[in-house]
N, C-alpha and C positions, 0 to 999 in steps of 0.2 A: 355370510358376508365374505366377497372374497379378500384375500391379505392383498393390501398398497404394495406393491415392490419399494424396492429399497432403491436409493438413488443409484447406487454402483450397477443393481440389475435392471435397471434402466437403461443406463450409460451402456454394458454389456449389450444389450439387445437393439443399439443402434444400427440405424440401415445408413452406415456409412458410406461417403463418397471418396474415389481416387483423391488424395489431395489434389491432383493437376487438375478435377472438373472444378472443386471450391476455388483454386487460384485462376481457373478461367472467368470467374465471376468477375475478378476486379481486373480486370486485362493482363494481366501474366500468362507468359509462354509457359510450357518446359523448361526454357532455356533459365529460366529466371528466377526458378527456385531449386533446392537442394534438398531433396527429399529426402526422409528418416523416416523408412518404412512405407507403407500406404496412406497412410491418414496424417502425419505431420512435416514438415518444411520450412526451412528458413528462406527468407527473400535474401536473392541474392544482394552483394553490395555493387553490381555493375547495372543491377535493372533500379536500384534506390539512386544512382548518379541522377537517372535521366527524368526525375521530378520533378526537380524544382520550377518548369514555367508554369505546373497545373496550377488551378486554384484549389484555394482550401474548403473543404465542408463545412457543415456546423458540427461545433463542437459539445457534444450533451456530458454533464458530469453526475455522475450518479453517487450520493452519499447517502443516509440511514442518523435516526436518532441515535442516541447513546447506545449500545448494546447491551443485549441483557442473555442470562441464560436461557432467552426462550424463544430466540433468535429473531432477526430481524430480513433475513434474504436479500442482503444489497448486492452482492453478485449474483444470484437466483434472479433479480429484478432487473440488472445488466444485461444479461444474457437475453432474457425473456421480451426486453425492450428494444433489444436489435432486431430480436425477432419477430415482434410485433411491429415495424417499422416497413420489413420486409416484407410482411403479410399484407400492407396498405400499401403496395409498391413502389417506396423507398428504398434507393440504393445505402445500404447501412453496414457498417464495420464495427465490431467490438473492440476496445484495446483494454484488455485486462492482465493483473500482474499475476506471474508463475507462482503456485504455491511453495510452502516451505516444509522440510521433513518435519521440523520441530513441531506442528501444530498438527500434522497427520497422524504421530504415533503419540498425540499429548493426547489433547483434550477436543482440539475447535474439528477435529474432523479433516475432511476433503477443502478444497476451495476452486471447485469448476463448475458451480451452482447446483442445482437444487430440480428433484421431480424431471418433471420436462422443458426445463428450462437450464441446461447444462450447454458445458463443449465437451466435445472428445476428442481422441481416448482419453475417457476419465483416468483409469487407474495410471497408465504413463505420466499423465500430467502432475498428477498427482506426486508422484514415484521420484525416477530420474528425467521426466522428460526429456529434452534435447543436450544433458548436460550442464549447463547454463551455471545452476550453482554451484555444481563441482568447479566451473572454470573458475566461478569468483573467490570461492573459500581458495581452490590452491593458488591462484595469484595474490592473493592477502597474504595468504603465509610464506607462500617465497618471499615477500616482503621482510616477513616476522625472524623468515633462518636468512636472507643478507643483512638484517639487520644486528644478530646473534654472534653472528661469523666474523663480521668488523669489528665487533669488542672483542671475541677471541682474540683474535689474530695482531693488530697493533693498533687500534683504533685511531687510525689517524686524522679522524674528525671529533677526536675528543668529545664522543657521545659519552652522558654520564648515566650508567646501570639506571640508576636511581628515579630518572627524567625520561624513560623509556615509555610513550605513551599509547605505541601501537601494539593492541594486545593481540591473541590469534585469535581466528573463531572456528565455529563446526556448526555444518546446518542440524543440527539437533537440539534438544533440550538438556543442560547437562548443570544443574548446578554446581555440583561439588567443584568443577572448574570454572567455577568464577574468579577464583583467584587460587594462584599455585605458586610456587617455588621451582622457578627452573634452573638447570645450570648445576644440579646437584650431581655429586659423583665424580668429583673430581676436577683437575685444571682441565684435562682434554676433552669435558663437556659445556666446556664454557665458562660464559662467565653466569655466577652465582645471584640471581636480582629477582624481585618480585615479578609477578607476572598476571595472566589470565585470559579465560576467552571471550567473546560474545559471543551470540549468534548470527549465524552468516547474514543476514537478513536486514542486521545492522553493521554490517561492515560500511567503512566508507567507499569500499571499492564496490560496492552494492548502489552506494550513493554517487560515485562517478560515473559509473556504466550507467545508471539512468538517466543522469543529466546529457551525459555526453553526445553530440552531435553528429560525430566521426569518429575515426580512427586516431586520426592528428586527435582531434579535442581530446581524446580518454587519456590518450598518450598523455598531454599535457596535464589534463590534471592530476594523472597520478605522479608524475614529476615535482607536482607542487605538493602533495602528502604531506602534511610535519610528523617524524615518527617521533618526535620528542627533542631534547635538548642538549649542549653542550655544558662541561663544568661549569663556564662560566654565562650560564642561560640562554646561548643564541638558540634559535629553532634550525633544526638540521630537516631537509626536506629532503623525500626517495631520490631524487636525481642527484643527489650527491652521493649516493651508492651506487649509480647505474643501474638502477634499479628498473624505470618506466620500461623501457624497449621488452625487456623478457616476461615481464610482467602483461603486457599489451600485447604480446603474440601468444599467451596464452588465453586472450578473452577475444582475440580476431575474429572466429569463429562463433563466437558467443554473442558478440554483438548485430549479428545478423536477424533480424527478426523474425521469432518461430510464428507459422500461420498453422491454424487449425479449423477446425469445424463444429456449428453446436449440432443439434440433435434435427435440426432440418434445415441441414447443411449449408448455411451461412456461414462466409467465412469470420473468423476473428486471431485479432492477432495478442500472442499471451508472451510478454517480453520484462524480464525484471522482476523484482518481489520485494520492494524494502519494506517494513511494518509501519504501521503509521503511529501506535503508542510508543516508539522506540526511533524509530527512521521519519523518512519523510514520504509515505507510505503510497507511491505512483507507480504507474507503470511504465517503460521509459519513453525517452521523450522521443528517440528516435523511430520507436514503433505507433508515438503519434501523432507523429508528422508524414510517418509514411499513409495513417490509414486516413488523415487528412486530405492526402493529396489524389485516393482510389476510392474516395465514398463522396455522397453529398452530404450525409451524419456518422459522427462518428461517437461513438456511446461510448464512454471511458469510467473506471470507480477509482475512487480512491478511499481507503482502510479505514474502519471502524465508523464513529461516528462524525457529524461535519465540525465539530471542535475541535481534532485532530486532522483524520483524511482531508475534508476537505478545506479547511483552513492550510493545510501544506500544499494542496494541490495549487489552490491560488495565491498563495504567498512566494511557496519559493519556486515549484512547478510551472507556473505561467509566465512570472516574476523573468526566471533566468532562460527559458526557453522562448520567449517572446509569443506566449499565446495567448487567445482571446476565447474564453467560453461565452456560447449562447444561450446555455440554460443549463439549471440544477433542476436533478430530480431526487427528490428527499422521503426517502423509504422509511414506511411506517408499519408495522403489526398492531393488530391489537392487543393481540399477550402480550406483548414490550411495552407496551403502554400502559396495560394496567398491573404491570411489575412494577413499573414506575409512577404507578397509582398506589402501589404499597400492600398489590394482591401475590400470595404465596404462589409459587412454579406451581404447586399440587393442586390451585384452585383456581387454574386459568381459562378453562374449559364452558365456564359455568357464563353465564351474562352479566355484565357487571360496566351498566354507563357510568357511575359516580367513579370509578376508580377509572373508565376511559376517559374521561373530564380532567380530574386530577393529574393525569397521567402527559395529559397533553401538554400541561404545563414545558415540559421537557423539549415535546416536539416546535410550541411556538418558540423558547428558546433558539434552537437549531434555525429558524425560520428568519426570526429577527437577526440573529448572526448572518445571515446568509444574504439576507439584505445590503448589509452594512457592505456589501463586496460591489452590488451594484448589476448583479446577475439576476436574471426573471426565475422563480421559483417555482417548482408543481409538487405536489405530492402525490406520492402512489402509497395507497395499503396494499400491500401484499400479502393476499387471500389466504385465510385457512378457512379448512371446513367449518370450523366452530363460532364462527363470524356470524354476528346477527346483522339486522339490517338497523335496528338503534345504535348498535355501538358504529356501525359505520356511519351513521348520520350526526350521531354527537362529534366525530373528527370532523365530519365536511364543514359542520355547524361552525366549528372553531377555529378552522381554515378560513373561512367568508370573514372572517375578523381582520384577518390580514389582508384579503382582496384575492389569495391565492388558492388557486383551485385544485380540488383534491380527489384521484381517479382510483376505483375500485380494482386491481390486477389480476387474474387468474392464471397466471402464465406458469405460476409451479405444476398447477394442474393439469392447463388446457397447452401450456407451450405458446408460442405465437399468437395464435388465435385467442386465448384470453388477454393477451396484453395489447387487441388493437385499440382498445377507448383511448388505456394511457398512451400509444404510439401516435395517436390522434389529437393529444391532449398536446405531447409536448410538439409537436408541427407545427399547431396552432400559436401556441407560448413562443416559440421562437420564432414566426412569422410574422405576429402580432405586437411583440416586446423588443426594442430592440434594446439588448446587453450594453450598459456603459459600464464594461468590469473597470475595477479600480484595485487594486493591492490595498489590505488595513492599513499598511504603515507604508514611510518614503526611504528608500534608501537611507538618508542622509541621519534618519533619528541614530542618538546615540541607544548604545546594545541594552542598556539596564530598559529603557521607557518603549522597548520592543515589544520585551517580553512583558512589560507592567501592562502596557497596551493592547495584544494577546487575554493576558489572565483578564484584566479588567472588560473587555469588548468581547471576547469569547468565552470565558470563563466564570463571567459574572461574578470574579472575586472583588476582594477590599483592596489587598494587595501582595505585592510577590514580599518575602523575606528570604536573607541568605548569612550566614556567619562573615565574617570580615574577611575571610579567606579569601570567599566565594566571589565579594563585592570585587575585590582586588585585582581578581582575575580579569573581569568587566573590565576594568582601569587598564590594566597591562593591555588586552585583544584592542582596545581601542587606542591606545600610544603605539600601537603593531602597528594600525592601518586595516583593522577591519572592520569599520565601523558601518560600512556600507552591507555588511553579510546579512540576509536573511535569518530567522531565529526556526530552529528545529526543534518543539517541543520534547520531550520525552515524560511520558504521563500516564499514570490509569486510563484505561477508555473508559472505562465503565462508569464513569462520575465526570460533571465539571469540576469540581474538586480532587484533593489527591486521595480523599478517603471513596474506595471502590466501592465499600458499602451505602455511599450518600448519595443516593438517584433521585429522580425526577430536575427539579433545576436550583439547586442551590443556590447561594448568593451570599455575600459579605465576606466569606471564606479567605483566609489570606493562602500561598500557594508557595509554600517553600522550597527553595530551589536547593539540592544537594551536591549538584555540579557542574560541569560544562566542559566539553571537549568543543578544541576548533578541528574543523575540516575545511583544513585550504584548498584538496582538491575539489572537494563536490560543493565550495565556497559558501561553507553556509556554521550555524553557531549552534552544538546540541545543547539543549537545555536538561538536564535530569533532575526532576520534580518527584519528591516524596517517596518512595521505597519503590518504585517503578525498578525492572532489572534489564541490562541488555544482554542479560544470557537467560532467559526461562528455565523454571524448573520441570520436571513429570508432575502429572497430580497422582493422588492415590491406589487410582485405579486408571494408567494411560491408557488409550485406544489401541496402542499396541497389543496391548493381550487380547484384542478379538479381532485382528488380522490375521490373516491364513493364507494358504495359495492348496489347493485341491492337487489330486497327482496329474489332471489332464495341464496344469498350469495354471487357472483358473483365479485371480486374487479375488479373498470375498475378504467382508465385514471392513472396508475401506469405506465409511459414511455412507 
């Protein structure tokens, strides 16, 4: 039997195109993009000016049940859906988000899909690609040292240490800097205050460059930043440090949307990465409004499962960007399934419809939520070889419950050509349903019945609880004048609940909330539920220790 290749030697042995042939597809010149290398490219900002009379495509979103360790392939199914779209001769665009280091040398691997259903260069993508998160981590922390510098020096906005809420980040995994003491060493190292990082991933300046529209708009909202407060509690925003302008000619360039290629050279464009159990977990708006305006579908994912990713994608993603999805496509395995039927990692192999039954429980979850949005829904299984033809017929079976139709994918294996049914399935869904999206909540609800409204309609909890603190806070953001902000969960993915280990679809559960930052730039309220971290730790044994790079150059053991 010969050995599967591994997805990186896959991605390696691609028969790659000039980036200028993949940017000929959607009508770009030369002139119009700024190539990095052979194979990647930013769209220019002078060929994005002259969009706006086109019309826009349909917009496909791709989410996945709850994740489990035995993975579920929603960008594997992304990919492989543009390319099965392509394959029925649909003009089709992927907009998917840039992966993070943190997860490449943790635990989750690569994030540029899966088999034959990838973009490349994988290992760039992967890596440093175009830069992009370097620009954002160093513009967050030029933030974090003019913010450091003005309590040095004579603080003449009477910032207090203590009320200091913009912490630094690094695109890594690093617990031990979740909270530090900076400032130490003396008067000429500052001043002396608590402190800490996230990860880049959840920066809010992660969260502005994805909202952002323009140049002007990023500017602006990072202007509007709160980095914390005065002695006597006003909220001090970046533009009172002169902070935006140097800050936003460092992400000029960053905000140009990088175009790549999958594995039969379809273009797609990979812009942004905020997490979706932490962030609000899209790709930016700007890269999909451009592939809006150069496809007739545009296939977009958003992070983990549709409790999170895609609950943000249509709450605060469409929400603030004024967009309209035509359909969800809701990725399903069977080994996540019958994890979530309550079958062990080491005995997934085997056949097993009563745990796929059980399991399913989870996915109508996802389904009935996804409803409540007002978007037509399909399911795809995305194929593993150990698939029987009962367990695939016990999902369709349970699918026909709902009226919603549920397509067999092969696209990890076969590439394009395995995902024409589903590329066929959802043409049909969106030519035959038409979308009356709606947002779960109105602007106008006050912030506490957001998020009750979230855990209780998405979450299938009792209800939310928070210490008096926490409540007060509510009270305060809403006598500010932000009562109108969208709610940014931060949460387990791995559970409707906060406990990671309670899978399939829980219920009654109440969802205790531990904290809340505002971000007035990326205008929206983070919610932090139950021992969730926005900085990740390593696990025991990270993926780092089996990357390499060979003496020809060569990166191997990258997922």
């Amino acid at each position: 039997m010969s050995k599967v290749p591994s997805d990186i030697e896959i991605a390696q042995a691609a028969n790659k195109k000039p980036i200028s042939e993949v940017a000929a597809k959607l009508g770009l010149t030369p002139d119009d993009i700024i190539p990095f290398g052979h194979d990647k490219a930013k769209i220019s900002y002078d060929f994005l000016k002259g969009l706006d009379n086109r019309e826009d495509g349909k917009l496909i979103l791709v989410t996945a049940i709850s994740p489990t360790p035995a993975g579920e392939g929603k960008t594997t199914t992304t990919v492989g859906l543009g390319d099965g779209l392509n394959a029925i001769g649909k003009n089709a665009v992927m907009c998917l988000r840039e992966p993070s280091l943190g997860p490449c040398f943790g635990m989750k691997g690569g994030a540029a899909g899966g088999g034959y259903a990838q973009v490349v260069p994988m290992t760039d993508i992967n890596l440093h690609f175009t830069g992009d998160f370097h620009a954002i981590g160093a513009a967050h922390n030029l933030l974090s040292a003019l913010i450091d510098n003005h309590m040095h020096w004579d603080n003449q906005l009477n910032i207090d240490p203590r009320q200091v809420t913009w912490r630094r980040v690094l695109d890594m995994n690093e617990r031990a800097l979740r909270t530090i003491t900076s400032g130490l060493g003396g008067y000429h190292n500052g001043v002396v205050r608590e402190a800490g990082f996230d990860i880049t991933v959840a920066s809010e300046i992660m969260a502005c460059f994805c909202l952002a529209t323009d140049l002007e708009d990023l500017r602006n909202r990072i202007g509007n930043i709160t980095i914390g407060y005065t002695r006597d509690k006003k909220p001090v925003q970046a533009r009172a440090l002169k902070a935006e302008g140097s800050m936003t000619a460092l992400l000029r360039d960053a905000l140009q949307p990088n175009l790549v290629q999958t594995l039969e050279n379809n273009p797609a464009l990979m812009h942004g990465g905020p997490f979706a159990n932490i962030a609000h977990g899209c790709n930016s708006v700007i890269a999909t409004q451009t592939a809006l305006k150069l496809a007739d579908y545009v296939v977009t994912e958003a992070g983990f499962g549709a409790d999170l990713g895609a609950e943000k994608f249509l709450d605060i993603k469409c929400r603030k960007a004024d967009l309209k999805p035509d359909g969800v496509v809701l990725v399903a395995t069977t080994k996540a399934l019958k994890m979530h039927g309550g079958v062990a990692k080491s005995d997934l192999k085997g056949e097993n419809v009563d745990a796929i039954k059980k399991g399913c429980e989870n996915l109508g979850r996802h389904i009935r939520n996804l409803e409540q949005f007002g978007v037509p829904v399909t399911v795809a299984i995305n194929h593993f070889i150990t698939d029987t033809d009962a367990e695939h017929a016990a999902i369709r079976e349970y699918c026909a419950q709902f009226n919603v139709e549920c397509t067999v994918s092969s696209h990890w294996e076969l590439g394009g050509k395995g995902a024409t049914d589903l590329a066929q399935a959802v043409v049909d869904m969106v030519d035959k349903q038409a979308s009356q999206f709606r947002p779960l909540y109105e602007d106008d609800m006050p912030l506490w019945d957001k998020v009750r409204t979230i855990a209780r309609n998405i979450y299938g909890a009792e209800d939310i609880i928070a210490d008096k603190k926490v409540r007060q806070q509510f009270a305060d953001f809403e006598e500010a004048g932000y009562r109108n902000y969208p709610i940014c969960m931060a949460k387990t993915q791995y559970s409707f609940s906060t406990d990671p280990q309670l899978m399939g679809a829980p219920s009654g559960h109440d969802i205790p909330i531990r904290e809340i930052r505002l971000a007035t730039g990326a205008e929206f309220l983070v919610v932090i539920c139950g021992a969730i971290m926005t900085m990740p730790g390593l696990p025991r044994v990270p993926a780092a220790e089996g990357i390499d790079v060979t003496n020809e150059g060569r990166i191997t053991g990258l997922f």
